[in-house]
PAZAPA-4460 file (N, C-alpha, C; in steps of 0.05 Angstrom, whole numbers, plus 32768, in hexadecimal, padded with zeros to 4 digits):
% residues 272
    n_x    n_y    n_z   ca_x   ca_y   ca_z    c_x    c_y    c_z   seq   type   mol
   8011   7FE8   8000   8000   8000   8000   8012   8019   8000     1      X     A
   8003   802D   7FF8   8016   804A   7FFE   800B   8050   8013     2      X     A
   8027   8061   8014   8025   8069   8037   7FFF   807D   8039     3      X     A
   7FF3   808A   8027   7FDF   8092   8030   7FC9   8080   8033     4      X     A
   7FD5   806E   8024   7FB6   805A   8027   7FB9   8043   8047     5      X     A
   7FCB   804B   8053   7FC9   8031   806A   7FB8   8044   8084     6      X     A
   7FAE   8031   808C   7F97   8042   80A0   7FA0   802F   80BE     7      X     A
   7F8F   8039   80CF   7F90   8035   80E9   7F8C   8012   80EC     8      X     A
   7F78   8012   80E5   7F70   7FF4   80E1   7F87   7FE2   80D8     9      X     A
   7F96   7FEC   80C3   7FA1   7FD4   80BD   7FBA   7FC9   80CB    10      X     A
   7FC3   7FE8   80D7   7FD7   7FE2   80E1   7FD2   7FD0   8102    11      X     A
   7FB2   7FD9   810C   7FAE   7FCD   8126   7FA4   7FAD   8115    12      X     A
   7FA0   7FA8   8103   7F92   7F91   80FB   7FBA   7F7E   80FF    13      X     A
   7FCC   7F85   80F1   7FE0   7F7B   80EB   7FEB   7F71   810B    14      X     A
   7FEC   7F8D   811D   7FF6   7F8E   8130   7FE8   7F70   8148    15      X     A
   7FD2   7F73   8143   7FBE   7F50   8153   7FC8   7F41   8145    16      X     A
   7FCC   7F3B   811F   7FD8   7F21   811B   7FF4   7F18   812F    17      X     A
   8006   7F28   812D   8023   7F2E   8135   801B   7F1E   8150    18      X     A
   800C   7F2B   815E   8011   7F30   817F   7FFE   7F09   8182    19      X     A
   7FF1   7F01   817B   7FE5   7EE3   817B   7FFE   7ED0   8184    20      X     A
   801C   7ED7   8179   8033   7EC4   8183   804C   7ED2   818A    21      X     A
   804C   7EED   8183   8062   7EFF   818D   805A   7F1D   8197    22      X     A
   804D   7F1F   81AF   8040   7F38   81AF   8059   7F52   81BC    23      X     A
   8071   7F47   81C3   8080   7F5C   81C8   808D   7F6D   81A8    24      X     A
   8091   7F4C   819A   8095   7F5B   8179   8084   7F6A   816A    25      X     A
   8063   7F6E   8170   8053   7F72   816A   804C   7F94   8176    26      X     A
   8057   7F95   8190   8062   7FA7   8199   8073   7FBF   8189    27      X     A
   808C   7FAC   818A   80A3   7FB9   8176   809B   7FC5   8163    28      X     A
   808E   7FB6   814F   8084   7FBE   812C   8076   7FCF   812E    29      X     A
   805D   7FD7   813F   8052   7FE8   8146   8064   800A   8145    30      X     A
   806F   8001   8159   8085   8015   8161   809A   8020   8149    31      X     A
   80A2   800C   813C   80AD   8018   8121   809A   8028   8107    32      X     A
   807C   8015   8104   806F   8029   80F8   806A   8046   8105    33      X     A
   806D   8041   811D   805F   805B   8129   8075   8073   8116    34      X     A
   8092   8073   8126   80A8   807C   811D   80A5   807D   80FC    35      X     A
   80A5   806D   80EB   80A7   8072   80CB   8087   8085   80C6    36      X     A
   807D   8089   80CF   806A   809D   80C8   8066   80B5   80CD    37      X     A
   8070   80B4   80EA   807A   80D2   80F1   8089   80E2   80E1    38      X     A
   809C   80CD   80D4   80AA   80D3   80C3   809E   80DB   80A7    39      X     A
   8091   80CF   80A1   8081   80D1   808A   806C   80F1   8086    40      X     A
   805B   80F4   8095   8056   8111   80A5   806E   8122   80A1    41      X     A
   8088   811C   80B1   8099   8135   80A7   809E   8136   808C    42      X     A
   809E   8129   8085   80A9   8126   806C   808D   812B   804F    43      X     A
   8079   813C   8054   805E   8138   804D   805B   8126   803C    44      X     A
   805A   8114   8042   804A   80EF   8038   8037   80ED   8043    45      X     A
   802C   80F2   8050   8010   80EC   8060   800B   80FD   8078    46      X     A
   7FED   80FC   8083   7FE4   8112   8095   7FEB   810A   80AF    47      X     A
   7FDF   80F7   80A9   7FDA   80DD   80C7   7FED   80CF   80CC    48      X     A
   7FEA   80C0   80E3   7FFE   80B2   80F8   7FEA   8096   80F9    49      X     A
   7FE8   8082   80E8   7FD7   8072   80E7   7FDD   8057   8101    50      X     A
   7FF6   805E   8104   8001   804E   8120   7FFA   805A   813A    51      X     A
   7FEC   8074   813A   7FF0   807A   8156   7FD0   806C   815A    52      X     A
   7FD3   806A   8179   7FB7   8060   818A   7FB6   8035   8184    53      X     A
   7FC2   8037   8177   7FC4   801F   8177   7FCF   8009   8191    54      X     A
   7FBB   8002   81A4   7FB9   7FEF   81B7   7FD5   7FDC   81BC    55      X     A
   7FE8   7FDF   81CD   7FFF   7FC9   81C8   7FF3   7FB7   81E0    56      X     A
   8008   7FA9   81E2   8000   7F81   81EC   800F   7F94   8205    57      X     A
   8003   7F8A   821E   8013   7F88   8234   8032   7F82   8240    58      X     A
   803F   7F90   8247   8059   7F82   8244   8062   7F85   825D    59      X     A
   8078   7F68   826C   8080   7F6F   8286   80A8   7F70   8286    60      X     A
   80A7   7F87   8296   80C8   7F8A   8290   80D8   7F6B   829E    61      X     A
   80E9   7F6F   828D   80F4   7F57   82A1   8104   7F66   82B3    62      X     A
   8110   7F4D   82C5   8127   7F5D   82DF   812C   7F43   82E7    63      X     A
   8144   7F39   82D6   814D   7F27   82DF   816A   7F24   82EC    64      X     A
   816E   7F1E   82FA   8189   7F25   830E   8196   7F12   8314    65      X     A
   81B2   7F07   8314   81D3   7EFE   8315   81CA   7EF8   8339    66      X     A
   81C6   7EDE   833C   81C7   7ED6   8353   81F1   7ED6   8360    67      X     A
   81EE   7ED1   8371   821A   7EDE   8374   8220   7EBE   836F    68      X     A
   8212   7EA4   836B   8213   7E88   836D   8218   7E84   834A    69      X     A
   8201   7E96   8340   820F   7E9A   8324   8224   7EAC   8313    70      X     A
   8226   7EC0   8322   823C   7ED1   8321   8256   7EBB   8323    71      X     A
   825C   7EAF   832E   826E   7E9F   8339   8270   7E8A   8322    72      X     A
   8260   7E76   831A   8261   7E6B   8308   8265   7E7E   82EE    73      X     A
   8256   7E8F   82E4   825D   7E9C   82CF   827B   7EA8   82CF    74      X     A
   8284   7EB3   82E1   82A6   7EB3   82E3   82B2   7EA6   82DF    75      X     A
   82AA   7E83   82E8   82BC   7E69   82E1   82BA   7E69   82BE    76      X     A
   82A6   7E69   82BB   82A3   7E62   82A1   82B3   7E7B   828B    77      X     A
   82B2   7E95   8294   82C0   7EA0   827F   82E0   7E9F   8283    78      X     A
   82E8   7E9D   829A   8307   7E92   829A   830C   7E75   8291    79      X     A
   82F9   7E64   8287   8303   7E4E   827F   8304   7E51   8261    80      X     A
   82F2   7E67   825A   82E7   7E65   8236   8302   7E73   8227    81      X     A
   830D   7E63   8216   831B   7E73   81FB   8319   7E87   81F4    82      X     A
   8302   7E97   81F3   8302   7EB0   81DF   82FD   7EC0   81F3    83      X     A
   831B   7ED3   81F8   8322   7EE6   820A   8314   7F02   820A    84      X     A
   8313   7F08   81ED   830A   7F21   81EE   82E3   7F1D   81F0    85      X     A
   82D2   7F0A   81E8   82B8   7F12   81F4   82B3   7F0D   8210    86      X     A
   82C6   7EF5   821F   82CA   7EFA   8235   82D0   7F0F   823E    87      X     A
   82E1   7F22   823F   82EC   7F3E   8250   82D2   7F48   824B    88      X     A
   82C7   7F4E   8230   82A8   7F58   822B   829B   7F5C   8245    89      X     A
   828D   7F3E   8246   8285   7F34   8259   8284   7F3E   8277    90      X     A
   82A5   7F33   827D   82AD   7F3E   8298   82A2   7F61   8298    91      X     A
   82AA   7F6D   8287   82B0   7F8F   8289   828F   7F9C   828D    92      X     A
   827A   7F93   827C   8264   7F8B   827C   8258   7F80   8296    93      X     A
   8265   7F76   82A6   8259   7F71   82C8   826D   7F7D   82D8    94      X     A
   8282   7F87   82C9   8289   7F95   82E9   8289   7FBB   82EA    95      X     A
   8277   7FC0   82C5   8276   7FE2   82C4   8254   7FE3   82CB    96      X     A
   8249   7FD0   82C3   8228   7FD2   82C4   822A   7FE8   82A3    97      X     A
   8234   7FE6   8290   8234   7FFA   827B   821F   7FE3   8269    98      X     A
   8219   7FF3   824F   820E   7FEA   823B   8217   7FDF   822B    99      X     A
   820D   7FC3   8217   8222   7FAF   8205   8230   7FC4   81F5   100      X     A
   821B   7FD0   81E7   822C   7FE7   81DA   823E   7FFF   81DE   101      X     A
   823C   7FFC   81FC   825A   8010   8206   826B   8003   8206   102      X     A
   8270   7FEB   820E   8283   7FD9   8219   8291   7FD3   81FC   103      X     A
   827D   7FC4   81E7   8287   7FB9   81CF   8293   7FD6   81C3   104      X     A
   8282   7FEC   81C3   828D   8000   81AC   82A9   8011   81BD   105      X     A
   82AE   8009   81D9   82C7   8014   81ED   82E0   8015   81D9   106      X     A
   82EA   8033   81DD   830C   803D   81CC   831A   803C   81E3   107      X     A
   8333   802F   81E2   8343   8039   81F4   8347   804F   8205   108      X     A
   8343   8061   81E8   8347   8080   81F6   8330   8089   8203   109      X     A
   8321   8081   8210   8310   8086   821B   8312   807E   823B   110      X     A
   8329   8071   8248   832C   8073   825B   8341   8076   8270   111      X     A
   834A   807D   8281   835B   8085   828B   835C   807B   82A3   112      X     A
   836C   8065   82A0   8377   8048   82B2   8383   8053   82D0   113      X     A
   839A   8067   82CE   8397   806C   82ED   838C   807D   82F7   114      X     A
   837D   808D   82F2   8364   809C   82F7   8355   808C   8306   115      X     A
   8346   806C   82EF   8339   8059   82F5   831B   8070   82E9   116      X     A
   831C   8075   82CD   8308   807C   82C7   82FE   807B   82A7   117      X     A
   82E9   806E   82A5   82DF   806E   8284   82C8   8089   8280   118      X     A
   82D6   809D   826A   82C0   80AA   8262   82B1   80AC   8243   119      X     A
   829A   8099   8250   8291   8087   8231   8288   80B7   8222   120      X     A
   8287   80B2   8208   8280   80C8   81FB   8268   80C2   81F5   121      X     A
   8260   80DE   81F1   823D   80DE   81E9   8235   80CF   81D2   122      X     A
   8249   80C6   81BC   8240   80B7   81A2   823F   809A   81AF   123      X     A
   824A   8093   81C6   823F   8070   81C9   822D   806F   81DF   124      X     A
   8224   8084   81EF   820E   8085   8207   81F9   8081   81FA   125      X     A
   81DF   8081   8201   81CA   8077   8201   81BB   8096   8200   126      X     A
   81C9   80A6   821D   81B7   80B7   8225   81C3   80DA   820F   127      X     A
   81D2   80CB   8204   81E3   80E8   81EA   81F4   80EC   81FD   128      X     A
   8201   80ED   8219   820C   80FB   8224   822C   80F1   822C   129      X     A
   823E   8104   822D   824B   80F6   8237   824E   80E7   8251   130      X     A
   8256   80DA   825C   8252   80C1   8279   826D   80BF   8284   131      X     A
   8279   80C5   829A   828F   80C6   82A7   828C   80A7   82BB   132      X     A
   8291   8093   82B3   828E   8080   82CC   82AC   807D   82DB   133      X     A
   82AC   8073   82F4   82BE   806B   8309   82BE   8050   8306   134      X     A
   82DE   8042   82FF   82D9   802B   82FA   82E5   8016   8315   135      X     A
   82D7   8001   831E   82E4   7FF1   833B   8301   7FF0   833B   136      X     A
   8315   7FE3   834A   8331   7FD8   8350   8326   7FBA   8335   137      X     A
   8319   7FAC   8330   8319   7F9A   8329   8313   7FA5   8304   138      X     A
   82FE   7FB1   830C   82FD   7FBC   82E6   8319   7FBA   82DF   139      X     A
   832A   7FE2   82EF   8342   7FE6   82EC   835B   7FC2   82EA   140      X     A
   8353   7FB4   82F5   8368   7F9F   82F1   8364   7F96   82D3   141      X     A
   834F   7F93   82CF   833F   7F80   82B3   8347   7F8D   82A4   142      X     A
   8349   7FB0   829F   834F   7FC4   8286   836B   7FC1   8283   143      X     A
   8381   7FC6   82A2   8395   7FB8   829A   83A4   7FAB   828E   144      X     A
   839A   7F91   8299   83A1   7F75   8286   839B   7F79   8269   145      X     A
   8381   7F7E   826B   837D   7F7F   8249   8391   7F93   8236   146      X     A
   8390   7FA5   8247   83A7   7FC4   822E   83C5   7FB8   822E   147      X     A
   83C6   7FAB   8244   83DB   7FA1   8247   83E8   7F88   822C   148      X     A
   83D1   7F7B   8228   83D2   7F6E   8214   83CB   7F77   81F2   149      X     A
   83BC   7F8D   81F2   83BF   7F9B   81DE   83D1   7FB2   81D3   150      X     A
   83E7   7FAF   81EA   83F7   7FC0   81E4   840D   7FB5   81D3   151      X     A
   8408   7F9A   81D3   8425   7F84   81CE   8413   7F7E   81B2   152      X     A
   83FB   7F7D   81B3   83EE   7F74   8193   83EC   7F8D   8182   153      X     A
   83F1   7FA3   8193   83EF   7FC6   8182   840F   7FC8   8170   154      X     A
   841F   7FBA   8186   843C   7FCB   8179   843E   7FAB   8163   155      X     A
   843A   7F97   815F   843C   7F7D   814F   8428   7F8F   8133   156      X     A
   8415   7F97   813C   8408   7FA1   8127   8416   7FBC   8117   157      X     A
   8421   7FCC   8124   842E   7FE2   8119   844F   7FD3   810C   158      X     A
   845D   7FCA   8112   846D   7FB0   810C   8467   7FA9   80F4   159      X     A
   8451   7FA4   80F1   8444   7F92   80D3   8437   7FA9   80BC   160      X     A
   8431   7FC3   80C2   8438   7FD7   80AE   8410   7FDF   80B6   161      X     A
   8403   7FCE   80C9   83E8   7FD5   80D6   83E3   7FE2   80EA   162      X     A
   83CE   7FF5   80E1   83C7   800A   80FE   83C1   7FFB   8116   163      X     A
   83C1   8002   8129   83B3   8001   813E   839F   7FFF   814E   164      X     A
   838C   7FE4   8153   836C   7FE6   8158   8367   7FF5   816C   165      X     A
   835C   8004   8172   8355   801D   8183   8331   8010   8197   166      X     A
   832B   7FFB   818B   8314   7FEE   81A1   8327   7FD5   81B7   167      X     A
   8312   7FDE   81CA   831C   7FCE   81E2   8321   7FA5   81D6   168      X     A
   82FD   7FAA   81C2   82F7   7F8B   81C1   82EE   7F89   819F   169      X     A
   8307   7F87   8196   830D   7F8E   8172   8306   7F68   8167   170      X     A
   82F3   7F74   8157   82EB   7F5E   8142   82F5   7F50   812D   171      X     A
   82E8   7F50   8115   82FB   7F4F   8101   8301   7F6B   80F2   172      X     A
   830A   7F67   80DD   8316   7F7D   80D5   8315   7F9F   80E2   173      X     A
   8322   7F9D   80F9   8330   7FB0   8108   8319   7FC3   811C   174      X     A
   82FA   7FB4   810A   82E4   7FBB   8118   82D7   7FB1   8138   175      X     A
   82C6   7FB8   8144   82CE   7FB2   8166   82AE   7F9D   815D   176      X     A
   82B8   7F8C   8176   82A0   7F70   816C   8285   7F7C   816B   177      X     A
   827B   7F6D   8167   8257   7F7A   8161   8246   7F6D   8171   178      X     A
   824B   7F60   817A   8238   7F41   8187   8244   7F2C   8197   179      X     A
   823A   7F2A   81AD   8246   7F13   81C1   8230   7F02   81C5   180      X     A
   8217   7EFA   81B2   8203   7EED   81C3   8207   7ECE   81BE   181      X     A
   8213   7ECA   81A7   821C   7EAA   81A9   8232   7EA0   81C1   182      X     A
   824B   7EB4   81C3   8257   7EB0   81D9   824B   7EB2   81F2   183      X     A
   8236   7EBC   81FA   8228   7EBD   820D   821B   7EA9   8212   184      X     A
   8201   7EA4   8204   81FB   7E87   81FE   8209   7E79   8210   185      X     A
   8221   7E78   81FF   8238   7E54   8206   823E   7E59   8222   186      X     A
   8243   7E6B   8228   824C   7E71   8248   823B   7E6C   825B   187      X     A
   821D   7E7A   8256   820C   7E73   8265   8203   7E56   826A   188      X     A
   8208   7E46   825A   8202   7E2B   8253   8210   7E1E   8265   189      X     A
   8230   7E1C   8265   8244   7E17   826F   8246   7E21   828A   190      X     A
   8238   7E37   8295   8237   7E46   82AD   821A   7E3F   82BD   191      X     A
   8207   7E2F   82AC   81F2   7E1B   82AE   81DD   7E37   82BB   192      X     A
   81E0   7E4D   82AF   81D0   7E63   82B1   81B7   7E67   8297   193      X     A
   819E   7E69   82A9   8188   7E72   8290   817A   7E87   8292   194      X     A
   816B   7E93   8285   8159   7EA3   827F   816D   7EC5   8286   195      X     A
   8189   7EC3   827C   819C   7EDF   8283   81A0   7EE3   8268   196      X     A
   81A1   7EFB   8265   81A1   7F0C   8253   81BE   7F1E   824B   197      X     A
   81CA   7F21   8245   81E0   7F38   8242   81D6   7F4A   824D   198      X     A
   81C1   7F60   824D   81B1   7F76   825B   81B7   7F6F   8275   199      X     A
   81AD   7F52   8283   81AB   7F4E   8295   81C6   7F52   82AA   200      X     A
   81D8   7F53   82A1   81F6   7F59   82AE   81E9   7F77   82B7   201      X     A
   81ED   7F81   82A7   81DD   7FA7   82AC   81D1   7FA7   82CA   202      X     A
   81BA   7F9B   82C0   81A9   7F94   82E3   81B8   7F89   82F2   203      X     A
   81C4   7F73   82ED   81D4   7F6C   8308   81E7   7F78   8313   204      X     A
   81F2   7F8B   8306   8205   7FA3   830E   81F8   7FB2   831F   205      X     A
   81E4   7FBB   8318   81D1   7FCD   8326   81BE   7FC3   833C   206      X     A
   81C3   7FAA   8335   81B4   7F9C   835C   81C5   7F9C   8372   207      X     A
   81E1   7F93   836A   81F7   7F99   8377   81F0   7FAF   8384   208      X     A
   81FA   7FCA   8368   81FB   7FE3   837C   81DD   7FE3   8390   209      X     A
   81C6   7FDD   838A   81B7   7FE0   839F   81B9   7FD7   83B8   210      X     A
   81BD   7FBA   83B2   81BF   7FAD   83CC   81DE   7FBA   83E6   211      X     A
   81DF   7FC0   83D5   81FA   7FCF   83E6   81F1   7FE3   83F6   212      X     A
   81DB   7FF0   83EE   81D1   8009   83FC   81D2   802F   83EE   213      X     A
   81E0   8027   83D8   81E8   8043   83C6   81C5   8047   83BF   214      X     A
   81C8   8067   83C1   81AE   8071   83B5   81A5   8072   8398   215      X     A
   818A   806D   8396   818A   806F   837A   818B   808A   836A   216      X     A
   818F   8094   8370   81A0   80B3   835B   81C6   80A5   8356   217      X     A
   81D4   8099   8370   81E9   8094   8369   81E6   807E   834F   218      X     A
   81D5   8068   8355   81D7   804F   8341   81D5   8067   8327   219      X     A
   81C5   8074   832C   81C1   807D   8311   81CA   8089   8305   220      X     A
   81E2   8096   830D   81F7   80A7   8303   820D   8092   82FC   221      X     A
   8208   807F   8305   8223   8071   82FD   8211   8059   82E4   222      X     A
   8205   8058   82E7   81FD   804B   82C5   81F0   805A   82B8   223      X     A
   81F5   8072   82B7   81F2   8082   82A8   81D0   8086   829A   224      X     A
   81C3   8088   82B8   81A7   8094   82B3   819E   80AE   82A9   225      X     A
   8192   80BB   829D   8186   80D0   829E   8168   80D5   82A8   226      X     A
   8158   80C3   82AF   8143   80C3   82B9   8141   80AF   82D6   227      X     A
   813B   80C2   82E7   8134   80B4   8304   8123   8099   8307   228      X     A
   810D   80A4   82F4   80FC   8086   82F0   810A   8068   82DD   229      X     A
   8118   8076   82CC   8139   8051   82C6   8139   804C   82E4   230      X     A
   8146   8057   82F7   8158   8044   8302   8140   8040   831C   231      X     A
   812F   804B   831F   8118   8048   8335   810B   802A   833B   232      X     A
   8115   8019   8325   810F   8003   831F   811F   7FE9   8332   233      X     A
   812A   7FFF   833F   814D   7FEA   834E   813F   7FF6   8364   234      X     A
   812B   8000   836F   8121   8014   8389   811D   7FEF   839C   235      X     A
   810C   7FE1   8392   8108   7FC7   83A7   8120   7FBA   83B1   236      X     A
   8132   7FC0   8399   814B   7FA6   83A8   8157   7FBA   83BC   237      X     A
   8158   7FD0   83C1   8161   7FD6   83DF   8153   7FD7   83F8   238      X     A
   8146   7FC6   83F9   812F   7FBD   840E   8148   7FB4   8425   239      X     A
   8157   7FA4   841A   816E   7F97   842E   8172   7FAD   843D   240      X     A
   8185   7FB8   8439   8192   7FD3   8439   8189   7FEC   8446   241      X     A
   8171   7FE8   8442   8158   7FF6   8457   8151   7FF6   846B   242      X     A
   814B   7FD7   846C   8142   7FCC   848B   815F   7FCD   8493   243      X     A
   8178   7FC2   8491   818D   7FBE   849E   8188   7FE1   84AB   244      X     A
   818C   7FEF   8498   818D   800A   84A9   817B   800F   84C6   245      X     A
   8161   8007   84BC   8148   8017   84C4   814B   8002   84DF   246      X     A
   815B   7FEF   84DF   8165   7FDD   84F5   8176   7FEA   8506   247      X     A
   8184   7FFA   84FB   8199   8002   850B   818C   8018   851A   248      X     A
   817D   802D   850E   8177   8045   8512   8161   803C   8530   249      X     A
   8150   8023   852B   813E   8014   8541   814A   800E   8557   250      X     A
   8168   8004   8552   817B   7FF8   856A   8182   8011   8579   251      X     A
   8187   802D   8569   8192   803A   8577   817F   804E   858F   252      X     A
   8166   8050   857A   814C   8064   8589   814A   8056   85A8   253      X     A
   8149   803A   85A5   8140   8025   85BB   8151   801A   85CF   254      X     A
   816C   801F   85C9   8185   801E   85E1   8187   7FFD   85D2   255      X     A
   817A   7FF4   85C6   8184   7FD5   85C0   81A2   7FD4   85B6   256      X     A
   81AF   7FC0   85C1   81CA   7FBF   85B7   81E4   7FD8   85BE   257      X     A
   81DA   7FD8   85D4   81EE   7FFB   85D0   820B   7FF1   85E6   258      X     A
   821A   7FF6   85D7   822E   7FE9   85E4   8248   800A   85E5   259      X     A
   8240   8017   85DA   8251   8029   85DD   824D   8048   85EE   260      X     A
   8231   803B   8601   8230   8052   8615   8224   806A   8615   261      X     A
   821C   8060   85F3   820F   8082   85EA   81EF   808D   85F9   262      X     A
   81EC   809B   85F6   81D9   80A3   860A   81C6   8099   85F5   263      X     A
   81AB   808C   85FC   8188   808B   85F5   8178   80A0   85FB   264      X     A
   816D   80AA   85E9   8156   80B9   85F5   813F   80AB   85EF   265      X     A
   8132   80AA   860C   811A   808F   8604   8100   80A3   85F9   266      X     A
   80F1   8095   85E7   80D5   80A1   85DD   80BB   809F   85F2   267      X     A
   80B8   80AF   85F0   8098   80BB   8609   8089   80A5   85F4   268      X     A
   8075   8096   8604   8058   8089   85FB   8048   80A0   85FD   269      X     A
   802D   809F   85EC   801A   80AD   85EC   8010   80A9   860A   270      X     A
   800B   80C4   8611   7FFC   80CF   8627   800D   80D0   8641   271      X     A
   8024   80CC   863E   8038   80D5   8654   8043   80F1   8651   272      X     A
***
């Protein structure tokens, strides 16, 4: 059809076939007509937005989270696997909480080892912006080792009359890999892990930081949120972290546990 002749209907008629065995894809396509028509409107091709109002399928986010039992196994498994560089992927990917595509599209020059800091640029953020992260003692060891070894494959390559790959985790032809999901796959398999996602490292980075007790404005600055409501989503897993406090703050009002003499001030009951 031309773009003036598609109407509301057909696109909600298409959108129910879709959604009968894939209703998050059904979702998606939706979502791309919506976008190509808007476009179309700017571009005067048509008046209407024949995607908008169109009903999507219910959808539930996932939040699936790196038990520390699988953390553990998934470590065994990438120090046993051959292929070094989607492994470091991997590792760098659970220990920045960053995005596949920061990690994979990472330049050297982008970070500054004894500083202990990566500042991804606004062209590989998500949010346009540039992102200053603080990276652990253990990242910093991992970046190490690795430059350390690309420093000995940089000068072999200049040696041989070839530039220099400038990505952390270089593909083939001098380009930085594109995809770890088959290597993932095999690991998870091997690491006898299911239903994890590459994304899912992201979250488990970020349950960490909760359970630890950091606020969520901090989580959120460090994976590089721009909206309070992203990371508000990590608000339950510091339930721990809460009570432990709201424990302490109970022990102290009540003289429970007080071993260091400090004075109590006891609370008046109603009507004293």
């Amino acid at each position: 059809k031309k773009v003036v002749a598609v109407r509301h209907g057909d696109i909600d008629r298409m959108h129910r076939e879709i959604a009968g065995t894939a209703p998050y894809v059904a979702n998606r396509v939706v979502a791309m007509l919506s976008k190509m028509f808007a476009l179309a409107i700017k571009w005067e091709l048509c008046a209407i937005n024949p995607a908008r109002g169109v009903e999507r399928e219910p959808e539930q986010k996932r939040q699936r989270f790196m038990s520390p039992a699988e953390i553990v196994r998934l470590s065994e498994a990438l120090a046993a696997h051959p292929e070094r560089t989607s492994a470091n992927a991997v590792r760098l990917l659970l220990l920045t909480g960053a995005r596949r595509s920061e990690v994979l599209g990472a330049r050297w020059n982008q970070f500054e080892l004894d500083a202990g800091v990566w500042t991804k640029p606004a062209s590989l953020t998500k949010q346009a912006k540039e992102h200053r992260l603080p990276l652990s003692a253990p990242g910093r060891q991992l970046l190490a080792e690795m430059k350390a070894e690309a420093d000995i494959e940089h000068e072999q390559r200049v040696r041989n009359g070839f530039a220099p790959v400038p990505f952390l985790f270089p593909g083939k032809e001098g380009q930085p890999v594109r995809d770890i999901k088959h290597f993932w796959a095999a690991v998870c398999a091997k690491a006898q892990i299911s239903g994890v996602r590459v994304h899912d490292l992201r979250h488990t980075h970020a349950s960490i930081l909760a359970s630890l007790g950091l606020s969520l404005p901090i989580i959120g600055a460090l994976l590089g949120h721009t909206q309070a409501a992203t990371t508000h989503r990590y608000a339950h897993l510091m339930d721990d972290s809460l009570r432990a406090a709201t424990e302490r703050a109970g022990a102290i009002i009540t003289g429970a546990g007080q071993s260091g003499g400090g004075e109590v001030v006891p609370l008046a009951r109603r009507g004293q």
